[in-house]
Backbone as a chain_set.jsonl record, in Angstrom:
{"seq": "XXXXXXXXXXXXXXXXXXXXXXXXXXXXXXXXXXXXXXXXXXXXXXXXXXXXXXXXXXXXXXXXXXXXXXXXXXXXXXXXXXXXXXXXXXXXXXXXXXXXXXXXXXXXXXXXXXXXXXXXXXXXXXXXXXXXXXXXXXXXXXXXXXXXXXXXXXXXXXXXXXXXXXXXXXXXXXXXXXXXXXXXXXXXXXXXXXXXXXXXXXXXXX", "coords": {"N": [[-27.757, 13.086, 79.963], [-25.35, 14.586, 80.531], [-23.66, 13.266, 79.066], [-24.226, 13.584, 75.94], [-23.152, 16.173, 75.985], [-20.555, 16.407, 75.634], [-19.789, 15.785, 72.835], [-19.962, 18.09, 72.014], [-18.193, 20.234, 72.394], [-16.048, 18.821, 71.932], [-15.879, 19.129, 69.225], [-15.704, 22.099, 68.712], [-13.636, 22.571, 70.105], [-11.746, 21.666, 68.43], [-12.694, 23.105, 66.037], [-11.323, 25.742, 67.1], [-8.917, 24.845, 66.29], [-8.279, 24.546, 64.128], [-9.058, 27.006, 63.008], [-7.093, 28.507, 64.422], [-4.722, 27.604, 62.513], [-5.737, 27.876, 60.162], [-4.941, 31.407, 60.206], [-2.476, 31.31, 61.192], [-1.096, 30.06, 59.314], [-1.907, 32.379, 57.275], [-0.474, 34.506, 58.09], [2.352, 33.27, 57.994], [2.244, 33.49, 55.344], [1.671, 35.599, 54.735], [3.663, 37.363, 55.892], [5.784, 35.818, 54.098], [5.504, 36.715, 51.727], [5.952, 39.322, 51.949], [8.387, 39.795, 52.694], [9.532, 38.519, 49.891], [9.148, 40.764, 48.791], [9.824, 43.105, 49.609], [12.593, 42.502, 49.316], [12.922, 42.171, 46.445], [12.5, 44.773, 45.607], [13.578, 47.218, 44.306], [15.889, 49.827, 45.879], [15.162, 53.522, 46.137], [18.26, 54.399, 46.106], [19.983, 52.452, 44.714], [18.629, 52.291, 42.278], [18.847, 55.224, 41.593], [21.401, 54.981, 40.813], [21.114, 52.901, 38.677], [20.269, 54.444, 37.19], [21.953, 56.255, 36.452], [24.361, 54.684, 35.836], [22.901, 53.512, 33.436], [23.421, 55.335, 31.702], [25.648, 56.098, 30.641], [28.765, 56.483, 28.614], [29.576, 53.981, 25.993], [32.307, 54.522, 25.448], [35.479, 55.502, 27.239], [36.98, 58.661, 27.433], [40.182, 59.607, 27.319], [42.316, 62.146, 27.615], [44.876, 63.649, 25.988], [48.038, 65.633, 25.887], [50.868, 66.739, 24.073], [54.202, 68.03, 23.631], [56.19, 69.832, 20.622], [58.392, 68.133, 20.313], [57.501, 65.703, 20.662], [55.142, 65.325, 19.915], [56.066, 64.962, 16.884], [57.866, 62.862, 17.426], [56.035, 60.917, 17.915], [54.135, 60.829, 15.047], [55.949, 60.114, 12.842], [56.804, 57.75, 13.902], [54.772, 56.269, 13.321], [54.024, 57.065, 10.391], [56.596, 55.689, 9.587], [56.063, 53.26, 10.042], [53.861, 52.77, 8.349], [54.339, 53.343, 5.8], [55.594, 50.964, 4.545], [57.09, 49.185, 2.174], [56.336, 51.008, -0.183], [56.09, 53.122, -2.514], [56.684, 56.12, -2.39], [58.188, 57.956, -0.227], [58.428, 59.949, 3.296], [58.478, 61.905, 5.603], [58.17, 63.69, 8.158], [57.667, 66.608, 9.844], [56.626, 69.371, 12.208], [57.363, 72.729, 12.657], [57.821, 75.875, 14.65], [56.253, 77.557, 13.253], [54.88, 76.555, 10.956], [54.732, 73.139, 9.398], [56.021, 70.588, 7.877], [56.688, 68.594, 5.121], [58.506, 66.086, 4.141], [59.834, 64.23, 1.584], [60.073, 61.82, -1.107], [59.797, 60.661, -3.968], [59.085, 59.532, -7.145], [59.327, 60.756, -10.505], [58.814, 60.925, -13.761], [60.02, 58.909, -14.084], [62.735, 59.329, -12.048], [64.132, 58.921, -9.103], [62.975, 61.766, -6.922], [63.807, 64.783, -4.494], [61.307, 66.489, -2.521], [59.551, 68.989, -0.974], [56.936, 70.075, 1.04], [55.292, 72.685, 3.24], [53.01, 73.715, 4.942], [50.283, 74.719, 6.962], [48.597, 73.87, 9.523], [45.392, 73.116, 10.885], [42.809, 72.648, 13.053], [39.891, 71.519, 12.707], [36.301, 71.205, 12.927], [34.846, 68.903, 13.792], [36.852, 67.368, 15.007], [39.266, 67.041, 13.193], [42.336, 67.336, 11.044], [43.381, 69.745, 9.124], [45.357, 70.558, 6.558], [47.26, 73.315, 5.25], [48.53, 74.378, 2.064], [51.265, 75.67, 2.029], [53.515, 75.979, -0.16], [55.73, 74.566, -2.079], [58.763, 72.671, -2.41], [60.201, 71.394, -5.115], [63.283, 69.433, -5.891], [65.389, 71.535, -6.021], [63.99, 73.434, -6.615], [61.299, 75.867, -6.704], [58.08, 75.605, -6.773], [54.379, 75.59, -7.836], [51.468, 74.46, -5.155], [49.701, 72.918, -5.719], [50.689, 71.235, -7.967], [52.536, 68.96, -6.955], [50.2, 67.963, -5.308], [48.364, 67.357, -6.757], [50.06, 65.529, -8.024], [50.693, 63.544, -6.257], [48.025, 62.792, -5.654], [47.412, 61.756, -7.825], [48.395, 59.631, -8.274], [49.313, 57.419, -6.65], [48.219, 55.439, -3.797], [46.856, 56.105, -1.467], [46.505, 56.396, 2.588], [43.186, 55.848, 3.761], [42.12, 57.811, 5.158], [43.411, 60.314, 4.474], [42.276, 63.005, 2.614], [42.824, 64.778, -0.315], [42.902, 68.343, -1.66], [43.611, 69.305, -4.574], [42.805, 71.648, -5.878], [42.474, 73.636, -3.825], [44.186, 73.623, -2.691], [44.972, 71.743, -0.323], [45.463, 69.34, 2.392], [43.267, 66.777, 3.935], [43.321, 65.481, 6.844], [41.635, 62.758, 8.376], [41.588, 62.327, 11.249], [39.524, 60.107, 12.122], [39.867, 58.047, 10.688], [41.715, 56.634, 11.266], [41.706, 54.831, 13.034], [42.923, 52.437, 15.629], [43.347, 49.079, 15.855], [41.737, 48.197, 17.859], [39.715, 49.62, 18.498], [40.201, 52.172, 19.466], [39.918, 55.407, 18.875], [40.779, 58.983, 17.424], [40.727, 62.734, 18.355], [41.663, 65.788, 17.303], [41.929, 68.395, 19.608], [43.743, 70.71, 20.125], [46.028, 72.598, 18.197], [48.749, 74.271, 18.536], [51.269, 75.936, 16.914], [52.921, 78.001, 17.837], [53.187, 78.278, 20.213], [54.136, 75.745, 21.21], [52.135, 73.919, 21.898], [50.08, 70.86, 21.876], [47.3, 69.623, 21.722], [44.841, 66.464, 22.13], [42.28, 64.06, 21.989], [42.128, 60.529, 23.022], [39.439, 58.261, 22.604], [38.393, 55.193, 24.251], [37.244, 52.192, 23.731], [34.75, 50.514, 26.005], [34.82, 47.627, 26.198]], "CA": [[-27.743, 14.417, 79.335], [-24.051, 15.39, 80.346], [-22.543, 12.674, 78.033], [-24.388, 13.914, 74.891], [-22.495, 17.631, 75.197], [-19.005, 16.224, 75.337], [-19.085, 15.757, 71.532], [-19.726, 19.904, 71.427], [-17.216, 20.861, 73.263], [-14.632, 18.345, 70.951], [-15.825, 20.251, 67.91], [-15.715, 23.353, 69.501], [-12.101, 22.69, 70.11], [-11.221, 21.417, 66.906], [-12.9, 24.551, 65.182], [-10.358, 26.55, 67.416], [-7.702, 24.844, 66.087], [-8.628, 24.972, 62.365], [-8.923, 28.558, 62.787], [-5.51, 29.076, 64.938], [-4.043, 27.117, 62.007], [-5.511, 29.096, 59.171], [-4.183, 32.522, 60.711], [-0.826, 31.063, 61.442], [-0.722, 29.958, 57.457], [-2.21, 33.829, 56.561], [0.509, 35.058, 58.792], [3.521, 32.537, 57.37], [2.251, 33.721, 53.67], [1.666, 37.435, 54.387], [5.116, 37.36, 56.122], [6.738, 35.758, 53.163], [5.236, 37.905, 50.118], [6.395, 41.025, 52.191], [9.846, 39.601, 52.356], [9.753, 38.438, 48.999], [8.431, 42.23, 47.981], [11.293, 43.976, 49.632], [14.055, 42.068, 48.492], [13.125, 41.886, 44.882], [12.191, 45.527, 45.231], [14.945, 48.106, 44.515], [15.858, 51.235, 46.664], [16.01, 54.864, 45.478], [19.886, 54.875, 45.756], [19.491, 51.563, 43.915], [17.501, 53.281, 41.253], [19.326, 56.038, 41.022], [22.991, 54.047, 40.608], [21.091, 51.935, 37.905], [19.962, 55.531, 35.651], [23.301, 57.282, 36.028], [24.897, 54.307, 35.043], [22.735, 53.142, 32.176], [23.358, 56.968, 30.664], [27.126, 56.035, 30.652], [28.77, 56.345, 27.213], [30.326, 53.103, 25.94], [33.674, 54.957, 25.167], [36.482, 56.949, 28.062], [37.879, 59.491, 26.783], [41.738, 60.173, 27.908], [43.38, 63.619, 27.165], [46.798, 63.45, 26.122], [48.42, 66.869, 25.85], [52.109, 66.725, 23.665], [54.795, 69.274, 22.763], [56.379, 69.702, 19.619], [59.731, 67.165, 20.139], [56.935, 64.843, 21.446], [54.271, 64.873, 18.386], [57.034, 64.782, 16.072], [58.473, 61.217, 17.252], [54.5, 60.193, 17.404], [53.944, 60.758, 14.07], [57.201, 60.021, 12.222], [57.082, 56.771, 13.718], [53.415, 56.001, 12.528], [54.596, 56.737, 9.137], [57.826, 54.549, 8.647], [55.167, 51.931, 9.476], [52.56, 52.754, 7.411], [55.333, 53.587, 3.938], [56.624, 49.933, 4.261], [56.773, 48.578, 0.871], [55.868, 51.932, -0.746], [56.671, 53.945, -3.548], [56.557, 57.389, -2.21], [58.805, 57.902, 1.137], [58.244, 61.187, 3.096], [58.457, 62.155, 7.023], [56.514, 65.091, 8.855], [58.214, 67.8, 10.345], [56.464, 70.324, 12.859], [57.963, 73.553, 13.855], [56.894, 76.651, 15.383], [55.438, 78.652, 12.309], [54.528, 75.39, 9.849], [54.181, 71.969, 9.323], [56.807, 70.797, 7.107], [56.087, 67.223, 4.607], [59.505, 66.463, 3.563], [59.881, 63.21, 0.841], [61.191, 61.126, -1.88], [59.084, 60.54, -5.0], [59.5, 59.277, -8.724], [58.78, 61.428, -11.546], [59.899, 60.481, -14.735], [61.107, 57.755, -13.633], [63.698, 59.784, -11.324], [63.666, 59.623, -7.569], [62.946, 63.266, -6.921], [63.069, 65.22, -3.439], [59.866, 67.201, -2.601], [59.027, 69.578, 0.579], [55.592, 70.603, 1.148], [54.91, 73.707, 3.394], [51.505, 73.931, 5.272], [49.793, 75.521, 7.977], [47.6, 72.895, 10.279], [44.521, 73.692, 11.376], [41.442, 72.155, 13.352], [38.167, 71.602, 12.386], [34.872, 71.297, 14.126], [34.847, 67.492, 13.939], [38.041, 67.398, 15.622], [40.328, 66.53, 12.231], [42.607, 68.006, 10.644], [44.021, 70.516, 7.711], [46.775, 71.376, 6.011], [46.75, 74.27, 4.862], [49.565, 73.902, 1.594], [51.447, 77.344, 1.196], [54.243, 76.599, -1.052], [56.419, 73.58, -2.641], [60.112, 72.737, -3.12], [60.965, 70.148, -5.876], [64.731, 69.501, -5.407], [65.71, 72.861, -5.513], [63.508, 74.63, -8.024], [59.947, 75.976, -6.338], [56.41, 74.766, -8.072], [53.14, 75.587, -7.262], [51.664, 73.502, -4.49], [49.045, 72.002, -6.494], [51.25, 70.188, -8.884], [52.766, 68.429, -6.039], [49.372, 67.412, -4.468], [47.954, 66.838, -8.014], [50.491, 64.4, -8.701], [50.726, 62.08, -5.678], [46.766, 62.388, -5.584], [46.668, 60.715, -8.788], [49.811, 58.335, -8.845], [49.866, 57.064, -5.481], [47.171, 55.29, -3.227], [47.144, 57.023, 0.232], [45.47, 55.97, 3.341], [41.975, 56.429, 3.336], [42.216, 59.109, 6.527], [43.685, 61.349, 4.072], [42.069, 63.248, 1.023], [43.603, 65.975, -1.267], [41.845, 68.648, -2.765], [44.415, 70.1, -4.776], [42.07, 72.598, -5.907], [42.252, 74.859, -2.978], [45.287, 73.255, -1.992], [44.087, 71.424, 1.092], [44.888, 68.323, 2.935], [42.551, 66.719, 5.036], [43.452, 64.323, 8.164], [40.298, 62.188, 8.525], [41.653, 61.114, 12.328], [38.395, 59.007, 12.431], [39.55, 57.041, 10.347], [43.077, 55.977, 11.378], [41.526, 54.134, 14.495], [43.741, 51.146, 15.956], [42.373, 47.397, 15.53], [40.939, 47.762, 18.995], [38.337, 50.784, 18.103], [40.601, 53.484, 19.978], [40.465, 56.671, 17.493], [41.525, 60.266, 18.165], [40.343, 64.013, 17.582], [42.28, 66.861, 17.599], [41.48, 69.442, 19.818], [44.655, 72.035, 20.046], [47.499, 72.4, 17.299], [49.02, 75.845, 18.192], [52.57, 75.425, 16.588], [53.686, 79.077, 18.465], [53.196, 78.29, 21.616], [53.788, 74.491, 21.089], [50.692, 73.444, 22.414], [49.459, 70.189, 21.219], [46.187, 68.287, 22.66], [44.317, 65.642, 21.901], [41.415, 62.691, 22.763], [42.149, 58.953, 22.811], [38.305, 57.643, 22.461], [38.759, 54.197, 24.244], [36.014, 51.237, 24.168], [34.853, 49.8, 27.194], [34.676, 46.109, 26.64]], "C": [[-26.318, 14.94, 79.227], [-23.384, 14.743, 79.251], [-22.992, 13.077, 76.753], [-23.544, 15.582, 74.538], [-21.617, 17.674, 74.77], [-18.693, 16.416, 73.863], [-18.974, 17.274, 71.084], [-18.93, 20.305, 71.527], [-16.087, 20.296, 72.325], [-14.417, 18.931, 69.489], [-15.428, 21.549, 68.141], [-14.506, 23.634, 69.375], [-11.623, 22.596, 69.168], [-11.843, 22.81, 65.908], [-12.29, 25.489, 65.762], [-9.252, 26.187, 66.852], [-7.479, 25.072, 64.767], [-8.801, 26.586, 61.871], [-7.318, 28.994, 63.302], [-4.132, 28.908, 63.36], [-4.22, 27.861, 60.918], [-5.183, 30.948, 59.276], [-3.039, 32.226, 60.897], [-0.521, 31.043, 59.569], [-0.813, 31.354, 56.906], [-0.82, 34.711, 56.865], [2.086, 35.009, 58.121], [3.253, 33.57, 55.627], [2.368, 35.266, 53.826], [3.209, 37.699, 54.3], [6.116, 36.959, 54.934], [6.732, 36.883, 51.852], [5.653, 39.154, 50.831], [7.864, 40.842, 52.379], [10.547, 39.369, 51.062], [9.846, 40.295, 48.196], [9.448, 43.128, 48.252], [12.178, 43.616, 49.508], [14.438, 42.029, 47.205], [12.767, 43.415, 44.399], [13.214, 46.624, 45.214], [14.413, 49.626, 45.117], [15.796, 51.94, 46.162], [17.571, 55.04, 45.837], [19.676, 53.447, 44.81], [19.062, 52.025, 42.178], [18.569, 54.311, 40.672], [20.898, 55.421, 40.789], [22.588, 53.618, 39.113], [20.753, 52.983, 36.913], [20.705, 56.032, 35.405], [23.89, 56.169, 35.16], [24.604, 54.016, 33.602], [22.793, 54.102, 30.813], [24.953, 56.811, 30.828], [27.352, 56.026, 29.191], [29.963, 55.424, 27.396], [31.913, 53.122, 25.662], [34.188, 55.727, 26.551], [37.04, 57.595, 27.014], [38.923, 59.897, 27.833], [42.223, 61.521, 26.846], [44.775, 63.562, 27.139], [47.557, 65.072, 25.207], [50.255, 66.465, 25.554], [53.102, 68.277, 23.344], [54.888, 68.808, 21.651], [57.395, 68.648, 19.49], [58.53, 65.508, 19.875], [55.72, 64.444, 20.237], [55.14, 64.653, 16.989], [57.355, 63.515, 16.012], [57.012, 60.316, 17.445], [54.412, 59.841, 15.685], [54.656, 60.365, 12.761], [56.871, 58.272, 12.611], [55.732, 56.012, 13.427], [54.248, 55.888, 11.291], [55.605, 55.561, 8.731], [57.05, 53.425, 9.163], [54.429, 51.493, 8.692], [53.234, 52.949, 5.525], [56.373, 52.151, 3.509], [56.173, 49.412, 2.721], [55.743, 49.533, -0.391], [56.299, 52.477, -1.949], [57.389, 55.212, -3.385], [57.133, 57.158, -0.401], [58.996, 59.43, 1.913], [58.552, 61.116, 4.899], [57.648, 63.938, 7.304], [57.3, 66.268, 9.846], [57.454, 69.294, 11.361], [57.301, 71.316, 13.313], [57.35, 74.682, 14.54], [56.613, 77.387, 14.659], [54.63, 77.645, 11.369], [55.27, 73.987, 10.241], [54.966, 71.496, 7.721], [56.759, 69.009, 6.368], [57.325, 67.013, 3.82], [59.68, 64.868, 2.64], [60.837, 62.981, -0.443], [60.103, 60.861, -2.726], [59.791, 60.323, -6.502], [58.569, 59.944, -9.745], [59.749, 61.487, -12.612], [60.961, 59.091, -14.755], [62.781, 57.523, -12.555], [63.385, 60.098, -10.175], [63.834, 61.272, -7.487], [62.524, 63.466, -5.25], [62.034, 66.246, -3.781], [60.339, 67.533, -0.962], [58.222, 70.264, 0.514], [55.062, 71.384, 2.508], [53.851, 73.981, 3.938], [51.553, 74.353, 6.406], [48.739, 74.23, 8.705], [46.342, 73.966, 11.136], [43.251, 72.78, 11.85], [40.618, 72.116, 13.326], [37.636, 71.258, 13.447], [34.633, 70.15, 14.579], [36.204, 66.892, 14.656], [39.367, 66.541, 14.471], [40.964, 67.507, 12.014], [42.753, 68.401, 9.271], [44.715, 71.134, 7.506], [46.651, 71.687, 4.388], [47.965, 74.629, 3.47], [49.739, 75.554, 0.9], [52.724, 77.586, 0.372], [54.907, 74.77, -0.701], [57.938, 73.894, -3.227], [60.112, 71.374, -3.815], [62.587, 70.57, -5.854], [64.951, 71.431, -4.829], [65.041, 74.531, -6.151], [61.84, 74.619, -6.583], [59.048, 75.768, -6.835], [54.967, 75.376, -6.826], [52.746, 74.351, -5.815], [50.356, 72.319, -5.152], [49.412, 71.326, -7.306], [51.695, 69.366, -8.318], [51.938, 67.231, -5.442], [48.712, 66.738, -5.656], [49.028, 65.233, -8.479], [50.812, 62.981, -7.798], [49.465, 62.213, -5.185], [46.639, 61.573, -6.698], [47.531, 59.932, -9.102], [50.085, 57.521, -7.997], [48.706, 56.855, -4.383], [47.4, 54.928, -1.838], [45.854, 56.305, 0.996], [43.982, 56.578, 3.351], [41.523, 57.237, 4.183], [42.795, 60.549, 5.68], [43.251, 61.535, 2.469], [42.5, 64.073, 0.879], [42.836, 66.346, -1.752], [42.885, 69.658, -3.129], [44.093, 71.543, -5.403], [42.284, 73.612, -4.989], [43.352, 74.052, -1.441], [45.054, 72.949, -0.285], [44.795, 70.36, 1.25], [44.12, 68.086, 4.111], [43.224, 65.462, 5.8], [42.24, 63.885, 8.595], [40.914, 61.455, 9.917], [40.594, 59.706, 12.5], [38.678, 57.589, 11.876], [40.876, 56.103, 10.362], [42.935, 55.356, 12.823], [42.607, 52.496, 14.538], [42.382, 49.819, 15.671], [41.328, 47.17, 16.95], [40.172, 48.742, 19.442], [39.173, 51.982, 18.811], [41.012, 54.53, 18.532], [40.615, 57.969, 18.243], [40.988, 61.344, 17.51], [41.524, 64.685, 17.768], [41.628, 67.701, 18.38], [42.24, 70.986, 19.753], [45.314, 71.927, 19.191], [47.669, 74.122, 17.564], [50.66, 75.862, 18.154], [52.931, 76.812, 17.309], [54.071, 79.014, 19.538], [53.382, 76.896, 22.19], [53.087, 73.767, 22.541], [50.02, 72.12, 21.333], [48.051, 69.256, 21.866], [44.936, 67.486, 21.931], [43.518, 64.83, 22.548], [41.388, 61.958, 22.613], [40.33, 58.881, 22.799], [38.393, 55.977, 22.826], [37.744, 53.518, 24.472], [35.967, 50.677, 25.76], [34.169, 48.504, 27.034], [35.958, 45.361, 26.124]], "O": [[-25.937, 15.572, 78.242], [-22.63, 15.379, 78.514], [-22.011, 12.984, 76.015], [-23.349, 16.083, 73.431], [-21.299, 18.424, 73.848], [-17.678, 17.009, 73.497], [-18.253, 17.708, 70.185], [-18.613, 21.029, 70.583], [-15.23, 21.079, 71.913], [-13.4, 19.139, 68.828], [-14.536, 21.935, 67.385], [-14.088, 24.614, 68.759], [-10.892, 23.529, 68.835], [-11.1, 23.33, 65.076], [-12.485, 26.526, 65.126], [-8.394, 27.066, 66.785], [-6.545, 25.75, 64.337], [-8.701, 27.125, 60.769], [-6.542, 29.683, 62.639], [-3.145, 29.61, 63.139], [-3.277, 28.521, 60.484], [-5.254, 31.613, 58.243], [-2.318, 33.205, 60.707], [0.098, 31.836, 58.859], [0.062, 31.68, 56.104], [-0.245, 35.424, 56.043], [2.818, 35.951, 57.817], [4.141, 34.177, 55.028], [3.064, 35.996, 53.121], [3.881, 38.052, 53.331], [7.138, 37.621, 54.754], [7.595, 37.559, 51.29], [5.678, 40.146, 50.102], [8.569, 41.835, 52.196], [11.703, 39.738, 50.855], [10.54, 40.716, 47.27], [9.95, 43.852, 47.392], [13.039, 44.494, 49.561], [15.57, 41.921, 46.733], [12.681, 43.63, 43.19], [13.701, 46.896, 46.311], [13.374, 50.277, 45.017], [16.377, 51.679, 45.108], [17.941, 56.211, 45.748], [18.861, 53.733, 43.933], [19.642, 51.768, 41.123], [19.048, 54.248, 39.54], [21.375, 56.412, 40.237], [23.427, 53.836, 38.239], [20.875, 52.636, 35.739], [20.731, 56.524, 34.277], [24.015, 56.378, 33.953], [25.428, 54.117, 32.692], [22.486, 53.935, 29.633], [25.426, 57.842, 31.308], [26.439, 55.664, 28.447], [30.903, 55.536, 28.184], [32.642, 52.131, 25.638], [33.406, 56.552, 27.023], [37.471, 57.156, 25.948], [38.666, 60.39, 28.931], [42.376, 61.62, 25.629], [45.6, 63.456, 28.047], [47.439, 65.316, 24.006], [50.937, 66.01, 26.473], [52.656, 69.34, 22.912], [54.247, 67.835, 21.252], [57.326, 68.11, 18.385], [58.753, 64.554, 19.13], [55.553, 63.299, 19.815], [54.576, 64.075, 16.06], [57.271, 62.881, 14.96], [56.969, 59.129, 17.123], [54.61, 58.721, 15.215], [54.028, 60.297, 11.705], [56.699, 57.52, 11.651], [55.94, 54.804, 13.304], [55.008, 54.947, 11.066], [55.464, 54.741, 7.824], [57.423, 52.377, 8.636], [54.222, 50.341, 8.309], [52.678, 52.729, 4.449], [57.322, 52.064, 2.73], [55.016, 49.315, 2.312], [54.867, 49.118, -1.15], [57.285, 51.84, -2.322], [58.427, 55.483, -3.989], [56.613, 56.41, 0.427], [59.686, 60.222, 1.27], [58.883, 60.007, 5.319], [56.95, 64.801, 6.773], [56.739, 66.235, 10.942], [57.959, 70.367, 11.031], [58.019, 71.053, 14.277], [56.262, 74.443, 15.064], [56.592, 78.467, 15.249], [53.544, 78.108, 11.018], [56.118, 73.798, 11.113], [54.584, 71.946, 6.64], [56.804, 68.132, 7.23], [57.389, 67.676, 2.785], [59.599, 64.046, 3.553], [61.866, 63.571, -0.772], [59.102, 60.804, -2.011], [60.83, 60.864, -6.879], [57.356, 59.756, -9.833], [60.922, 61.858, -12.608], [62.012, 58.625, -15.196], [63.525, 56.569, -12.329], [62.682, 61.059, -9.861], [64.786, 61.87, -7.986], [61.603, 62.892, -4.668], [61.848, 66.761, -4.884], [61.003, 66.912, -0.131], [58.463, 71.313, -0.083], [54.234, 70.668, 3.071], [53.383, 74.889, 3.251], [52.619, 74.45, 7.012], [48.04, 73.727, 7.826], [46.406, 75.053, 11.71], [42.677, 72.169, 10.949], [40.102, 72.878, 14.144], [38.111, 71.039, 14.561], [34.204, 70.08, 15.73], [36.292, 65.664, 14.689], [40.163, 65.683, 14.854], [40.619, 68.589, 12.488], [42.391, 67.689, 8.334], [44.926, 72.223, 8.039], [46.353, 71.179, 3.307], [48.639, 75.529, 3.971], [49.142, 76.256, 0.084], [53.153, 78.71, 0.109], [54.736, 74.034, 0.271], [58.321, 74.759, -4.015], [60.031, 70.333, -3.162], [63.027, 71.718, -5.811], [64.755, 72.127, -3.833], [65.291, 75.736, -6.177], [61.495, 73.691, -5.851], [59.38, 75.709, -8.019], [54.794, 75.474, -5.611], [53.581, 73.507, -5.489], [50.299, 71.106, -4.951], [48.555, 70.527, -7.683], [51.463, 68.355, -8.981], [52.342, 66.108, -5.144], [48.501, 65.53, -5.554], [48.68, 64.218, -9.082], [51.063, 61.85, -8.214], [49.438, 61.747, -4.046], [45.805, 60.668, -6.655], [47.527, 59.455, -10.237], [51.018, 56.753, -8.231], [48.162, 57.882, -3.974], [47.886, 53.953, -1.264], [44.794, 55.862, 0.552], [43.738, 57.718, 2.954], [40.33, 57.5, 4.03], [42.644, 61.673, 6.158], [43.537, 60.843, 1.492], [42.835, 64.62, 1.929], [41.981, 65.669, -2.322], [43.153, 70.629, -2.421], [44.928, 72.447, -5.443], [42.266, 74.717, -5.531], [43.343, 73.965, -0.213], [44.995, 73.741, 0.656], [45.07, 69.968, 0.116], [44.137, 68.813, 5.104], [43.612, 64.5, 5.137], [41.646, 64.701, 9.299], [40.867, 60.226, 9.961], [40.903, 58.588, 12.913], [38.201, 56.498, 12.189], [41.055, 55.102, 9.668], [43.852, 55.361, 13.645], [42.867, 51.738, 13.603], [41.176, 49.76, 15.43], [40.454, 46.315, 17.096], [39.901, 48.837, 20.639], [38.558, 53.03, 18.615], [41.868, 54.485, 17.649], [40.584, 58.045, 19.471], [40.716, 61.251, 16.313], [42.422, 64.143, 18.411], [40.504, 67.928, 17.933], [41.703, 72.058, 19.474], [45.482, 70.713, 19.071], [47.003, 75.008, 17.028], [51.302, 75.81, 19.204], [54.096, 76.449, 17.474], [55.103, 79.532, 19.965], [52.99, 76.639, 23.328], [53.44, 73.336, 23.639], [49.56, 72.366, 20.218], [48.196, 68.186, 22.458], [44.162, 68.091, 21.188], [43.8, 64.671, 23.735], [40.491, 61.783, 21.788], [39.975, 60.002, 23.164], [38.47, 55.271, 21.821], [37.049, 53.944, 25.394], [36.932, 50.48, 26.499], [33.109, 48.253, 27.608], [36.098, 44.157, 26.338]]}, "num_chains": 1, "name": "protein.A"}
């Protein structure tokens, strides 16, 4: 009789171990999927790092604040780059009442000086306008629309600047005098009295 129980008792054991073994495996797996679950799961600072940044705008903007000596040799030396191999030869003049467009032009076939007279002013889009309140040909005075009338239609200007000689205007389209490497510029101050000049580089970030 005793030797027939032995085989209970060897099952017995072996169905303890088949159980120890599937709880150790439940254990190993729970344990991993809850390690897997918080490592692949992001924090609230996490979180919040990843919404501020993704509301980032792809441009910095730098503030660059000039006087008048100081926008003067800016812009002057723009030009004698941009009039190489030109017709029409002119420089830019700021002082503390106006905005002074001083040049060289052919009419008639005769180099002729010109000085053009304006008032600058900032728009809402951050460009500018000049504002045209009087014209010297050599030494005689002219309207300022004959001036703007005639190197609007004789003479093909960057495409940052249109003429409406109509209501004697130019416009400065900054937007559209951006460098080769997307940096463009607004205006925000021009106050020739108090020479106050400021401005916003717009620089890419890649």
């Amino acid at each position: 009789m005793s030797g027939l129980k032995r085989p209970k008792k060897e099952k017995n054991l072996i169905n303890y171990w088949k159980w120890a073994f599937i709880v150790l495996l439940a254990i190993i797996l729970g344990s991993t999927l809850f390690i897997y679950k918080q490592i692949t799961t992001q924090s609230e600072q996490q979180k919040e790092v990843i919404e501020k940044t993704s509301k980032l705008s792809s441009y910095t903007t730098i503030d660059v604040q000039m006087n008048r000596k100081q926008l003067n040799g800016t812009i002057n030396y723009y030009l004698k780059k941009q009039q190489k191999n030109k017709n029409i030869k002119y420089r830019f003049f700021v002082g503390s009442s106006e905005a002074i467009m001083v040049g060289t032009t052919q009419i008639l076939g005769q180099n002729v000086s010109f000085s053009l007279y304006t008032v600058p002013k900032v728009t809402t889009d951050g460009n500018i306008v000049l504002l045209a309140k009087g014209v010297s040909i050599g030494s005689l005075s002219a309207p300022s629309s004959f001036i703007l009338n005639y190197v609007k239609n004789n003479y093909k200007l960057n495409n940052g600047i249109t003429i409406d000689a109509k209501h004697d205007k130019i416009k400065l389209n900054l937007n559209h005098f951006a460098t080769a490497k997307g940096i463009s510029i607004k205006a925000k101050t021009i106050d020739l009295q108090n020479n106050k000049f400021h401005f916003t580089l717009a620089i890419p970030l890649k």
